[in-house]
C-alpha positions as CSV (number, residue, x, y, z in Angstrom):
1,X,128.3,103.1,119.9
2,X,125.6,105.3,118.8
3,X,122.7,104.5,117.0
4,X,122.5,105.0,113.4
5,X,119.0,106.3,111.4
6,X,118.7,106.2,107.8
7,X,115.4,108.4,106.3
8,X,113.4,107.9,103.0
9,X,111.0,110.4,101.8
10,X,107.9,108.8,100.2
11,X,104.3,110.1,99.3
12,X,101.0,108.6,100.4
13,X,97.6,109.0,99.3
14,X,94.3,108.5,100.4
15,X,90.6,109.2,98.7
16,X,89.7,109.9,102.7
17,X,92.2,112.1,104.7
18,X,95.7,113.3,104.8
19,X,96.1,110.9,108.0
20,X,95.3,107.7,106.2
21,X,97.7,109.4,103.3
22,X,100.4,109.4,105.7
23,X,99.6,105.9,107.0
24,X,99.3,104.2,103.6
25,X,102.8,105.8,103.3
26,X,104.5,104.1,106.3
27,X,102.8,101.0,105.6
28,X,104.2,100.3,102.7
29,X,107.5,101.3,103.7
30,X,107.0,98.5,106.5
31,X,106.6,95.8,103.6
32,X,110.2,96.2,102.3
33,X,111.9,97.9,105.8
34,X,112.0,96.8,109.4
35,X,112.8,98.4,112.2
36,X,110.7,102.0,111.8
37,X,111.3,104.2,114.2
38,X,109.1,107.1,112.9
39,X,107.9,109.4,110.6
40,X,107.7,113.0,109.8
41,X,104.9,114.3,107.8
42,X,106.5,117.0,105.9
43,X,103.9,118.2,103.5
44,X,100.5,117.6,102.7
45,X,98.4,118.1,99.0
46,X,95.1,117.5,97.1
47,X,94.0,116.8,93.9
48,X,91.1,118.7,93.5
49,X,88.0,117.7,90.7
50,X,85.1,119.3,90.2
51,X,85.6,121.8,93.2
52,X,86.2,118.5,95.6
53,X,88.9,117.4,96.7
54,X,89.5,113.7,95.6
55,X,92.8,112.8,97.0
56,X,94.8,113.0,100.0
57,X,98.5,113.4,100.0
58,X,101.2,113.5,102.1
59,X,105.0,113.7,101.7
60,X,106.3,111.7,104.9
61,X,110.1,111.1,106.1
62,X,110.3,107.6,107.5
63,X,113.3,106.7,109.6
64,X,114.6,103.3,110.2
65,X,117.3,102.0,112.1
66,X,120.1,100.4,110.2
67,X,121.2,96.8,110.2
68,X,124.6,95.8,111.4
């Protein structure tokens, strides 16, 4: 039987960098999902003040195996 995958798109965001905006993404996923089998940062945006950017952001497929 083959394996089944189901993917949630959710955004992160970080004052430091887009990869702690896509980690903070995956781990809140991992409070509510197991089984995470990877992620797929599809986009990444800032939110610029004051000619600096002041947050990181990333819009991240996760993928999770589903439960039998």
């Amino acid at each position: 039987m083959a394996d089944v995958v189901k993917v949630i798109t959710l955004i992160g965001s970080s004052p430091e960098s887009f990869a702690k905006a896509a980690d903070a993404a995956v781990q809140e996923a991992a409070k509510t999902l197991r089984g995470i089998t990877g992620a797929h940062v599809v986009s990444m945006s800032a939110k610029v003040e004051s000619d600096r950017i002041t947050e990181y952001r990333t819009t991240v497929d996760v993928a999770f195996a589903l439960e039998r």
